[in-house]
C-alpha positions as CSV (number, residue, x, y, z in Angstrom):
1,X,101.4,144.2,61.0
2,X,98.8,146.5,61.6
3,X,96.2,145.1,59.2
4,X,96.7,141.9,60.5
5,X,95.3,139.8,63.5
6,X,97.5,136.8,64.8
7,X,95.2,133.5,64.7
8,X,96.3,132.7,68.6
9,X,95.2,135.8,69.7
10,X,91.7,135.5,68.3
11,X,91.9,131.7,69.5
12,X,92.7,132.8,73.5
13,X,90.0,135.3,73.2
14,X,87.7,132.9,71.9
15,X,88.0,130.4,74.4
16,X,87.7,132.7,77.3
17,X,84.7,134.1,76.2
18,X,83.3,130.1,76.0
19,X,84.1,129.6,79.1
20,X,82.5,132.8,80.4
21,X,79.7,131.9,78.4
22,X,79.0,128.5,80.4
23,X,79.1,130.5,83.3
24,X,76.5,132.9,82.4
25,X,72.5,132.5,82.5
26,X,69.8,134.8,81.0
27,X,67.6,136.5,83.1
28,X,65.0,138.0,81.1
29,X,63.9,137.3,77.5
30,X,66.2,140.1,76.4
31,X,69.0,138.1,78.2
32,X,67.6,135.1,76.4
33,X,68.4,136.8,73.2
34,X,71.6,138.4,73.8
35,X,73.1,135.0,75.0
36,X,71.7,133.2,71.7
37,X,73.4,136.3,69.9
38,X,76.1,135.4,71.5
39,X,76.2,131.9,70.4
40,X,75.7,133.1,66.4
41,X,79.0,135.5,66.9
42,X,80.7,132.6,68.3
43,X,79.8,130.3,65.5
44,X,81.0,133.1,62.9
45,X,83.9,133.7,64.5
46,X,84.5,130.4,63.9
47,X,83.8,130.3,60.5
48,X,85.7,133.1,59.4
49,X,88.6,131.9,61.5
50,X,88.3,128.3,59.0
51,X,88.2,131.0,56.1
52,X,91.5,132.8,56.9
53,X,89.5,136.2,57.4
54,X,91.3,137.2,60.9
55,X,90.1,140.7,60.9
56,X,86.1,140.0,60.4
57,X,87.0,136.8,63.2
58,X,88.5,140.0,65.8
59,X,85.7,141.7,65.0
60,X,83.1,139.3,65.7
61,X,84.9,137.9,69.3
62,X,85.0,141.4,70.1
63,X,81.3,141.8,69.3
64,X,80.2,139.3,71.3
65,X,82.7,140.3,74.1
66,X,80.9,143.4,74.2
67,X,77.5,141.9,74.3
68,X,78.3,140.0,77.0
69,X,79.7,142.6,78.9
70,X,76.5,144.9,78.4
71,X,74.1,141.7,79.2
72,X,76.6,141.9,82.4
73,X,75.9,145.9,83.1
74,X,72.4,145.8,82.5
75,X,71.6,142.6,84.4
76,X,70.0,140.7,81.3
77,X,73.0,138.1,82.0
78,X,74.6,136.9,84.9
79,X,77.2,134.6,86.3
């Protein structure tokens, strides 16, 4: 089971991170694009949740986690 990422867990993840994402403005035109980047790991999370490809969609909600965590840190982002 170590290769392999249940669906759910990628899918609570997921919708967390939306619902941070609401919350969150840009403050700078590097928090401008960080939050559209974002977005585009959102979207392919998505898509490679449709695909079956679990591992790439961890990845990518983990990605994004992080970039909205960083935004957080270095005050491109806030809530």
């Amino acid at each position: 089971m170590k290769d392999r990422i249940p669906r759910e867990e990628i899918e609570k993840w997921l919708v967390k991170l939306k619902a941070e994402l609401k919350k969150t403005k840009p403050l700078s035109k590097k928090g401008e694009e960080l939050y559209r980047n974002i977005e585009a790991y959102i979207h392919d999370t998505e898509h490679f949740m449709k695909e079956g490809d679990f591992v790439k969609a961890w990845e990518l909600v983990s990605f994004a986690w992080g970039l909205l965590e960083a935004g957080m840190e270095l005050e491109a982002l806030k809530k």
